[in-house]
DRENDO-1510 file (C-alpha; in Angstrom, 1 decimal, always signed):
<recs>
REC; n; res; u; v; w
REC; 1; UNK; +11.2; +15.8; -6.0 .
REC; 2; UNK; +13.4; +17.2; -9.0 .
REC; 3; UNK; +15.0; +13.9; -9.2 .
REC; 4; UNK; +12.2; +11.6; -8.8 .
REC; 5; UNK; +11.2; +10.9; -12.4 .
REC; 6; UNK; +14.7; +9.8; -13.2 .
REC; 7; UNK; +15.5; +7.4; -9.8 .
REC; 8; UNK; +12.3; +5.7; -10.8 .
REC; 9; UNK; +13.2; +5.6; -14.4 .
REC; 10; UNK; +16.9; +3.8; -13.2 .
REC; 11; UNK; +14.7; +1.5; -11.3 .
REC; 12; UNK; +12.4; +0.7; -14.2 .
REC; 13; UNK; +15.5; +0.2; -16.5 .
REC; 14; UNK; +17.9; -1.6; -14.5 .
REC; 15; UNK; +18.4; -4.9; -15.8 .
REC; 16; UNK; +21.1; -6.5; -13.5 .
REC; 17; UNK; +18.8; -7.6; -10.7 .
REC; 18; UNK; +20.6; -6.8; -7.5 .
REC; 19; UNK; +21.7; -3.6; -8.8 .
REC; 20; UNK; +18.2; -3.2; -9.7 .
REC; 21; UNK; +17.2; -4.7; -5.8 .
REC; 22; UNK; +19.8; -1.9; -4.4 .
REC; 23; UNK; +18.0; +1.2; -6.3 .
REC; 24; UNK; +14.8; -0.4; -4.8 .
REC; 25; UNK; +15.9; -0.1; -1.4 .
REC; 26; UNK; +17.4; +3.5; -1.7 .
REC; 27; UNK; +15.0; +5.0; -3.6 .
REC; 28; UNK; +11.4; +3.0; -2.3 .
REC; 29; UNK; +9.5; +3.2; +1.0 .
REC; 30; UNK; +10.3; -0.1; +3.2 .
REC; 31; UNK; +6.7; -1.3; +2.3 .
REC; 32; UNK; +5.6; +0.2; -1.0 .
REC; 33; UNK; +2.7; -0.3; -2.8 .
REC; 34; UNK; +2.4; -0.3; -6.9 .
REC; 35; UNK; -0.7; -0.3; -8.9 .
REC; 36; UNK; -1.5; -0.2; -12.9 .
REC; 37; UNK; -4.6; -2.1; -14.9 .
REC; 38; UNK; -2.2; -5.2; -15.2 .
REC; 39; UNK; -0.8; -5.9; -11.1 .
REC; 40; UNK; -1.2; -4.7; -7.7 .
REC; 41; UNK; +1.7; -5.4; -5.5 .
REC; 42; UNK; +3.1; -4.3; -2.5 .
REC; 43; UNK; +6.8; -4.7; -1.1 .
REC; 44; UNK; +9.9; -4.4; -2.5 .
REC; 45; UNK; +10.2; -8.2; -3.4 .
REC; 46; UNK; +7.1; -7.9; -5.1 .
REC; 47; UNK; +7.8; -4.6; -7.1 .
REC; 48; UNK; +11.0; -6.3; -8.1 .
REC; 49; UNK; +9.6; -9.3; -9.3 .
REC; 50; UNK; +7.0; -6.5; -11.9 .
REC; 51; UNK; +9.6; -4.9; -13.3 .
REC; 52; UNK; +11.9; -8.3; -14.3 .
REC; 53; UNK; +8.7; -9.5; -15.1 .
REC; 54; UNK; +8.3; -6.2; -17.8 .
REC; 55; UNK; +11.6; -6.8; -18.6 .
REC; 56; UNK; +11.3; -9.8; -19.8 .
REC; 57; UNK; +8.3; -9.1; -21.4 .
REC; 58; UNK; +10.3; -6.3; -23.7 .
REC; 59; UNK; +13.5; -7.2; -23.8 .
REC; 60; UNK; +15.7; -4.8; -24.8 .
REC; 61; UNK; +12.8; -1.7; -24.4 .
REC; 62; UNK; +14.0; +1.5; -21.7 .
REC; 63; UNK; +11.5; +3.6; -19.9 .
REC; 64; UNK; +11.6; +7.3; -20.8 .
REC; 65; UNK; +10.1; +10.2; -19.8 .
REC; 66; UNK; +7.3; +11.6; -21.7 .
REC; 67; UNK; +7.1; +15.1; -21.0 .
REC; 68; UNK; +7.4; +17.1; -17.9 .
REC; 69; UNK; +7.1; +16.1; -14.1 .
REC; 70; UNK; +4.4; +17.9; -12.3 .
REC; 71; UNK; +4.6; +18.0; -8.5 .
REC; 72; UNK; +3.4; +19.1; -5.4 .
REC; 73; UNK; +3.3; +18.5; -2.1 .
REC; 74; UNK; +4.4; +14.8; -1.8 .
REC; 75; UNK; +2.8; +14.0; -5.1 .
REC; 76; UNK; +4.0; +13.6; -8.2 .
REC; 77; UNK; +2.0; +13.0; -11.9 .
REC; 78; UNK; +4.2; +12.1; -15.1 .
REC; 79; UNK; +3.9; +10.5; -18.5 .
REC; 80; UNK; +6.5; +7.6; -19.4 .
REC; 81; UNK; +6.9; +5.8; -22.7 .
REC; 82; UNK; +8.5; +2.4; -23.2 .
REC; 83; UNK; +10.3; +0.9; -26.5 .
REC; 84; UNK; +13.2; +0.8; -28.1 .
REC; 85; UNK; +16.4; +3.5; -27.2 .
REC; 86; UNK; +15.9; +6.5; -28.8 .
REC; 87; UNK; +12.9; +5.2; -30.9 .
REC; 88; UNK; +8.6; +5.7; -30.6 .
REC; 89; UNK; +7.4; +4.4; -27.6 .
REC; 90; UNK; +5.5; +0.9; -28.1 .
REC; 91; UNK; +3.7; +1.5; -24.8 .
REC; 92; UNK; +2.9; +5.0; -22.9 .
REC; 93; UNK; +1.8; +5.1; -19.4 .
REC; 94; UNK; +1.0; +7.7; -17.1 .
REC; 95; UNK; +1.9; +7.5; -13.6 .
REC; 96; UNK; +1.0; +9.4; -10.0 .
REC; 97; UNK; +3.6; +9.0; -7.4 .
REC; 98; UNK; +3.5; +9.3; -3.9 .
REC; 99; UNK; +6.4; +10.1; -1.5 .
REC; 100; UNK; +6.9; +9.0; +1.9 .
REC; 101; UNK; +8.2; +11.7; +4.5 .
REC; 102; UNK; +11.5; +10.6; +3.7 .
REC; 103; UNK; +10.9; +11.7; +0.1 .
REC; 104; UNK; +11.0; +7.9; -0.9 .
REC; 105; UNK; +8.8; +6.6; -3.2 .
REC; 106; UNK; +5.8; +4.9; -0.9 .
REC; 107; UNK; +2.8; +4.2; -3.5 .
REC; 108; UNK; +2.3; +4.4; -7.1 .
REC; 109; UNK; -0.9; +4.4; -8.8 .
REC; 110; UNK; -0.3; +3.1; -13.0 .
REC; 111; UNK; -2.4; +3.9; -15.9 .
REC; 112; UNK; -1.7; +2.5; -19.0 .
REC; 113; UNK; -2.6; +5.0; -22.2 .
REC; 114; UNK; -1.3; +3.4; -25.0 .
REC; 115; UNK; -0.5; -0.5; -25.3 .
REC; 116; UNK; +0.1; -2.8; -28.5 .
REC; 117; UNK; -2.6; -4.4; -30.1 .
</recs>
């Protein structure tokens, strides 16, 4: 699980879409599931489609962590932030993962804690 946060992350911030596609499939359950106050999806096509969708919606922004990762089990809880490189995140998020037996990621549940106006 100590790698977790930051093979999501690369998922998150990959722009090039079948690079982005390949960390899917290495890194996601076959049939995951992802769910914040915006979108509910499930599949990889689907979660694929969110993040360009994010992505294009920011252009430019990177997900970073925000704080620790705290784990157990097959569960995993962890603030992100999102805007520019190096700068105040625009938007904040806080995230529970979910890891198949595999140790792939299988469900995510979203919340968002800060947003712009």
């Amino acid at each position: 699980m100590s790698d977790l946060l930051d093979h999501y992350l690369a998922c998150w911030n990959e722009t090039d879409a079948d690079a982005r596609r390949a960390l899917i499939d290495r890194f996601w359950s076959a049939d995951p599931s992802y769910v914040d106050p915006l979108t509910q999806v499930q599949g990889r096509d689907a979660l694929a489609a969110t993040i360009a969708a994010i992505q294009s919606q920011f252009p430019g922004f990177v997900f970073s962590p925000v704080g620790p990762i705290d784990t157990h089990h097959n569960v995993a809880r962890f603030t992100w932030g999102l805007g520019p490189e190096g700068a105040e995140p625009v938007v904040v998020g806080f995230d529970v993962v979910v890891t198949d037996a595999d140790g792939r990621i299988e469900r995510v549940l979203g919340f968002l804690d800060r947003v712009p106006g």
